[in-house]
KOLSE-320683 format. One record per atom (N, C-alpha, C): residue number from 1; residue in one letter; atom name; x, y, z. Coordinates in steps of 0.2 Angstrom, whole numbers, plus 5000, padded with zeros to 4 digits. Example, Ala and Ser with C-alpha at 12.3 -4.5 7.8 and 13.67 -1.06 7.14 Angstrom:
! residues 2
ATOM     k   r    a     px     py     pz
ATOM     1   A    N   5066   4972   5039
ATOM     1   A   CA   5062   4978   5039
ATOM     1   A    C   5066   4984   5039
ATOM     2   S    N   5064   4989   5035
ATOM     2   S   CA   5068   4995   5036
ATOM     2   S    C   5064   5000   5039
//
This chain:
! residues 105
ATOM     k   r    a     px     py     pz
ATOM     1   X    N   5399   5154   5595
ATOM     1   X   CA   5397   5157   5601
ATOM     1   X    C   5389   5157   5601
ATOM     2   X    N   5385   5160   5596
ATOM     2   X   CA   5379   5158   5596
ATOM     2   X    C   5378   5152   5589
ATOM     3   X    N   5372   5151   5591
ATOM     3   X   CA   5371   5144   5588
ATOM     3   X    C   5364   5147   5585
ATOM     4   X    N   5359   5143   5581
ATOM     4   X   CA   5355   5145   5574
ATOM     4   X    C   5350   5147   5579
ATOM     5   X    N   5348   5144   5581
ATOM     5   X   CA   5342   5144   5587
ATOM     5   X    C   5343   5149   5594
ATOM     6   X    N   5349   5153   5594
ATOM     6   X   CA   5348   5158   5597
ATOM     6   X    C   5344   5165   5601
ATOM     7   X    N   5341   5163   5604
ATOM     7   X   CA   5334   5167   5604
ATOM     7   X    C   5338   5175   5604
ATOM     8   X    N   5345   5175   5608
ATOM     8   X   CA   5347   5184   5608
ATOM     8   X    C   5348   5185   5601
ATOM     9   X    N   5353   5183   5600
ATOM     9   X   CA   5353   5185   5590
ATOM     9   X    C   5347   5187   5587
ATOM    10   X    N   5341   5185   5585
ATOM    10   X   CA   5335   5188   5583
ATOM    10   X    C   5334   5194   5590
ATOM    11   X    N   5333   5195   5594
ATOM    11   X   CA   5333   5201   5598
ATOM    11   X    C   5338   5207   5596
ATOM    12   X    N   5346   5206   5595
ATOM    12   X   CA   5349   5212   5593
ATOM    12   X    C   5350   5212   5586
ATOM    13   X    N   5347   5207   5583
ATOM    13   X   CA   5348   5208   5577
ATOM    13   X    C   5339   5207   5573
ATOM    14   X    N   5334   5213   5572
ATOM    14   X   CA   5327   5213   5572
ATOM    14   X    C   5327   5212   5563
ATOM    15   X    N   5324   5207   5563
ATOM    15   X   CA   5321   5206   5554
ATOM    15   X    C   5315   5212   5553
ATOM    16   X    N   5317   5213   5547
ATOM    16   X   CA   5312   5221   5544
ATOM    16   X    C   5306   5221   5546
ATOM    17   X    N   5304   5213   5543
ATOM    17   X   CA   5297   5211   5545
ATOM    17   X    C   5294   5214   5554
ATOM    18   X    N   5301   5212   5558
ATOM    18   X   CA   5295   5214   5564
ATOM    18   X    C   5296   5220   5565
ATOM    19   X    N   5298   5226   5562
ATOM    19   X   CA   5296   5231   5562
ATOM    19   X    C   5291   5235   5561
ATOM    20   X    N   5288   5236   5562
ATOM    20   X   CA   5279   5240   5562
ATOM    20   X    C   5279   5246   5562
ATOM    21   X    N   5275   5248   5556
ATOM    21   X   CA   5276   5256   5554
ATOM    21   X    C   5269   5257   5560
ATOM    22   X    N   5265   5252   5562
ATOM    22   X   CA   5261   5256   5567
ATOM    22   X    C   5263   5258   5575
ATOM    23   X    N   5271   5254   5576
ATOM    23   X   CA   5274   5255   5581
ATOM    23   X    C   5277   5262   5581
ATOM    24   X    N   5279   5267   5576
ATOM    24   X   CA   5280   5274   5577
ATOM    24   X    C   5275   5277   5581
ATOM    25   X    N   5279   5282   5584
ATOM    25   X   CA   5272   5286   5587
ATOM    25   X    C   5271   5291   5583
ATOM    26   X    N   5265   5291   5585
ATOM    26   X   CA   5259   5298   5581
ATOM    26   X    C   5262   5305   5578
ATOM    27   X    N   5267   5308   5583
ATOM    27   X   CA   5269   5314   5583
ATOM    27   X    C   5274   5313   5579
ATOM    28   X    N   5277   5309   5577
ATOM    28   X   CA   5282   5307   5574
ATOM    28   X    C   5281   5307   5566
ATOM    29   X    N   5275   5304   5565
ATOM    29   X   CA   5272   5301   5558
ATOM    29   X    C   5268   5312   5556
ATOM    30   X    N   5265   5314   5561
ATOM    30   X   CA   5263   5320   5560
ATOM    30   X    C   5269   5325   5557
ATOM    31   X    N   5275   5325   5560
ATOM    31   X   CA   5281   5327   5558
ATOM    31   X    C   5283   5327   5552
ATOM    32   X    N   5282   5320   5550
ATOM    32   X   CA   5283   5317   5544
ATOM    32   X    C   5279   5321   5540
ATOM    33   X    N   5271   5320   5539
ATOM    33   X   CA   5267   5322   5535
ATOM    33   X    C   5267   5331   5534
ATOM    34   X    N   5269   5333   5539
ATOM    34   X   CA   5271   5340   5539
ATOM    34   X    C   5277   5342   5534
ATOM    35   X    N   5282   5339   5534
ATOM    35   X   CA   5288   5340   5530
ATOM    35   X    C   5289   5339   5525
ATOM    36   X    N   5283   5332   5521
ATOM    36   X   CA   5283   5331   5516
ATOM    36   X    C   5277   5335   5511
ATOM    37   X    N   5273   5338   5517
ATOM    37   X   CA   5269   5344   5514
ATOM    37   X    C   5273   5349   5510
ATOM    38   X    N   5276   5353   5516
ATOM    38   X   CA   5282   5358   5516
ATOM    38   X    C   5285   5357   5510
ATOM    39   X    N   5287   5350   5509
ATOM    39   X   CA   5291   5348   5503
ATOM    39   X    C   5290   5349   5499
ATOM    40   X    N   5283   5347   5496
ATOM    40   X   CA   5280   5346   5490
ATOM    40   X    C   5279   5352   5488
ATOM    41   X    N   5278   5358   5492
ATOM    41   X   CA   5278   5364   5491
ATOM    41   X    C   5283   5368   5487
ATOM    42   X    N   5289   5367   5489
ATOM    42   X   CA   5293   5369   5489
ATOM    42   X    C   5298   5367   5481
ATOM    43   X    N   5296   5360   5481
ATOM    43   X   CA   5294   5356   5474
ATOM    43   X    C   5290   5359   5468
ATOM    44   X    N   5285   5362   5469
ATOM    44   X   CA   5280   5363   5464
ATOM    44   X    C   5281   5369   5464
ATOM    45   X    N   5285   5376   5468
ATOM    45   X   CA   5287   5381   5467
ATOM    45   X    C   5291   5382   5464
ATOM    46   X    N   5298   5379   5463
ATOM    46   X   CA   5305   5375   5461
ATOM    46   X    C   5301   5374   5453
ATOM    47   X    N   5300   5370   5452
ATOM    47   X   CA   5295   5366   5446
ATOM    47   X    C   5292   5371   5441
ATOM    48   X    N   5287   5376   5445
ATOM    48   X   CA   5285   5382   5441
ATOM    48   X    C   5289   5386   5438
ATOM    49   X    N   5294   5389   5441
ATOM    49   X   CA   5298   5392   5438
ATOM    49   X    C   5306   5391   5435
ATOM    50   X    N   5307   5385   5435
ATOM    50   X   CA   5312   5381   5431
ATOM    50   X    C   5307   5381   5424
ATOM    51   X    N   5302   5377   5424
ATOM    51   X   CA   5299   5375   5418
ATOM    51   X    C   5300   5378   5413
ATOM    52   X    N   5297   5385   5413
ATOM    52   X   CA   5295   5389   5407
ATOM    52   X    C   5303   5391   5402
ATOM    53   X    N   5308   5390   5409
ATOM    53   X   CA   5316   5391   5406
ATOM    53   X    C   5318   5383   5401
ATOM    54   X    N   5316   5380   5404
ATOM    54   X   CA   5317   5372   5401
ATOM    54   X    C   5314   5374   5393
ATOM    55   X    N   5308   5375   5393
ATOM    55   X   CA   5306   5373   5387
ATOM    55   X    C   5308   5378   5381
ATOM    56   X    N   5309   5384   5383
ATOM    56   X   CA   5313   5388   5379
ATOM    56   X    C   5320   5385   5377
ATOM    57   X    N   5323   5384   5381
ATOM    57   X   CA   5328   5380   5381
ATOM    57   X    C   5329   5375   5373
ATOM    58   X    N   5325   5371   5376
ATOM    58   X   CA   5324   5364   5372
ATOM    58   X    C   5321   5369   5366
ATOM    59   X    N   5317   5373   5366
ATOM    59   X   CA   5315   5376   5360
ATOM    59   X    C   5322   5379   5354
ATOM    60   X    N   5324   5382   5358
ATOM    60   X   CA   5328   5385   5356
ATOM    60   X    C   5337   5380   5352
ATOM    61   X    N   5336   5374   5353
ATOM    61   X   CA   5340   5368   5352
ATOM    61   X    C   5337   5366   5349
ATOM    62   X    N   5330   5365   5346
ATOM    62   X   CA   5326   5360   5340
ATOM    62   X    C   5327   5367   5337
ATOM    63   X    N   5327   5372   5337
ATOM    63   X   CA   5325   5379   5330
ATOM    63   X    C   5330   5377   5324
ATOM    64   X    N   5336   5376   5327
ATOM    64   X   CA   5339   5372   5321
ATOM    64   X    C   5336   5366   5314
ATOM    65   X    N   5335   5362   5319
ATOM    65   X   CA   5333   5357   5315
ATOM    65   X    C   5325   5355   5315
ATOM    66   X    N   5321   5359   5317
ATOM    66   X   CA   5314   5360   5317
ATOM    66   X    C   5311   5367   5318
ATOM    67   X    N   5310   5371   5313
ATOM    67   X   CA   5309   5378   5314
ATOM    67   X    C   5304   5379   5317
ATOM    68   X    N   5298   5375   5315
ATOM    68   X   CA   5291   5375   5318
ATOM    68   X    C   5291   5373   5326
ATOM    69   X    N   5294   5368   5327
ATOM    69   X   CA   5292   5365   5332
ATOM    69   X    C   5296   5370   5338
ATOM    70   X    N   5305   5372   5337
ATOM    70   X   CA   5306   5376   5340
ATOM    70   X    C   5302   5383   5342
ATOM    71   X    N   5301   5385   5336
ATOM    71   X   CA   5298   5391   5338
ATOM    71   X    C   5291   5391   5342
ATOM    72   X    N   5288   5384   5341
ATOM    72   X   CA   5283   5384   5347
ATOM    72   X    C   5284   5382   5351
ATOM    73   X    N   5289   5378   5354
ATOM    73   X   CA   5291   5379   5361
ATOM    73   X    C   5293   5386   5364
ATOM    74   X    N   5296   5390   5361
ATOM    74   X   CA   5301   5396   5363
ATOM    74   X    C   5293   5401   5364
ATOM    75   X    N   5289   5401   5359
ATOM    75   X   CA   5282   5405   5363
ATOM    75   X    C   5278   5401   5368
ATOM    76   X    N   5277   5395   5369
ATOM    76   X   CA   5273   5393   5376
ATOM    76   X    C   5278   5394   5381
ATOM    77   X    N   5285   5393   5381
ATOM    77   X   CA   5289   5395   5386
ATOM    77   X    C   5290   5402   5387
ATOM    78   X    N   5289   5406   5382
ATOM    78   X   CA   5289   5414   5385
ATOM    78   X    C   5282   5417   5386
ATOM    79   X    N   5277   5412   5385
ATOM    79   X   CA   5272   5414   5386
ATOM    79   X    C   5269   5410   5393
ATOM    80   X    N   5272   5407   5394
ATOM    80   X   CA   5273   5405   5403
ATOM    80   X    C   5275   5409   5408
ATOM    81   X    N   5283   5410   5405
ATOM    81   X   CA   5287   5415   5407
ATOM    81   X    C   5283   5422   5410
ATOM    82   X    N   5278   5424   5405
ATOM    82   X   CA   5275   5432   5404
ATOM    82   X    C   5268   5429   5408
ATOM    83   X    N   5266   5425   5411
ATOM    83   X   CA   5259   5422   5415
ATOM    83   X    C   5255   5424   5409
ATOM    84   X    N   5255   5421   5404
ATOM    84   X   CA   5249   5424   5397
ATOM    84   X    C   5246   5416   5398
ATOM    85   X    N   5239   5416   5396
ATOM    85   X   CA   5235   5413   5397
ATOM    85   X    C   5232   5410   5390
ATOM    86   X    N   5229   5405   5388
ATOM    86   X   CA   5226   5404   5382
ATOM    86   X    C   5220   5409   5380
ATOM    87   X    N   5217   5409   5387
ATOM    87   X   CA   5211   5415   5386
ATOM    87   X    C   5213   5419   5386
ATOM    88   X    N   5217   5424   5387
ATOM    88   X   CA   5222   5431   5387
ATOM    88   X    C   5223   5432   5379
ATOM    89   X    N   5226   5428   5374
ATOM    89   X   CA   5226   5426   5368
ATOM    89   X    C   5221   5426   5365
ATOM    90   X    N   5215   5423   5366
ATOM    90   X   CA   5210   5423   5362
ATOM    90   X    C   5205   5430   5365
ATOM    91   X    N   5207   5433   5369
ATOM    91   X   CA   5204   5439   5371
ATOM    91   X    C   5208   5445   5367
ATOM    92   X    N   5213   5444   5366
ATOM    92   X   CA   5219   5450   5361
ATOM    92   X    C   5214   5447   5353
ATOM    93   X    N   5215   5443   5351
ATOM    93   X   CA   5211   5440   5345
ATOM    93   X    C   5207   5443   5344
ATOM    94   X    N   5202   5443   5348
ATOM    94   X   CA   5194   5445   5347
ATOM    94   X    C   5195   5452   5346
ATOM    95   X    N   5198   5457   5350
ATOM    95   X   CA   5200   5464   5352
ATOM    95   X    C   5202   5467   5343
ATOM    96   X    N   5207   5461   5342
ATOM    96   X   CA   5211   5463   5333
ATOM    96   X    C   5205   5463   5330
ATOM    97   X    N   5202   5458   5329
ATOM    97   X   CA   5194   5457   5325
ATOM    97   X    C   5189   5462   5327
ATOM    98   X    N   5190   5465   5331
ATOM    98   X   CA   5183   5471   5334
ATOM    98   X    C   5186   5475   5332
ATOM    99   X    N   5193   5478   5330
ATOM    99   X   CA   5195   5485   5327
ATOM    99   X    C   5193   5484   5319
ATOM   100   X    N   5195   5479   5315
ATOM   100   X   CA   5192   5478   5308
ATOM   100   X    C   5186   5477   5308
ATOM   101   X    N   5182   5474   5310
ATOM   101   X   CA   5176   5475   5310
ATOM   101   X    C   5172   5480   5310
ATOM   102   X    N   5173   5485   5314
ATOM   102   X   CA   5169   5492   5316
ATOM   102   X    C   5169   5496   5310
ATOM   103   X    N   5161   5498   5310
ATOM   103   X   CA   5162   5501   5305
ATOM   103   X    C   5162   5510   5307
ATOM   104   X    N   5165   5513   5303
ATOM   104   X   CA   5167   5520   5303
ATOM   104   X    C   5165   5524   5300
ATOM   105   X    N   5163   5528   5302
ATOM   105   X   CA   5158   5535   5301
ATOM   105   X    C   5161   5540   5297
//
């Protein structure tokens, strides 16, 4: 019924190529970039607080057969868990040191 040269068949039937991401309209592509905002957000919150579970996790499945390693995962994951900071740590340090330090009257 149609033959190769058809001009309707390329009409209901459109090659990718002639589809143009600059024929969407504006509001549309806005929508988009709004949702994938939304999204990513939404991602990076999800993300936060999964994480710190994962790595205890995992820590706690190496403690068996890597004591060290285990057990240093299980502290950055519960020191994630607990919002503890590196400088939090080396500020508790410092405080240990300033009480043996002092001298007493």
């Amino acid at each position: 019924m149609f033959s190769k040269n058809n001009p309707e068949k390329s009409i209901n039937n459109p090659k990718i190529e002639d589809l143009m991401i600059n024929d969407i309209p504006e509001s549309i592509t806005e929508k988009l970039d709004t949702n994938q905002q939304t999204t990513v957000k939404l991602v990076e919150k999800i993300s936060g607080i999964l994480s710190p579970y994962f790595i205890v996790i995992v820590g706690l499945y190496l403690y068996d057969n890597n004591f060290l390693f285990g057990t240093v995962l299980i502290l950055v994951g519960i020191f994630s868990l607990l919002k503890i900071s590196y400088e939090d740590i080396w500020q508790w340090i410092e405080k240990i040191k300033g009480l043996f330090n002092q001298d007493r009257i």
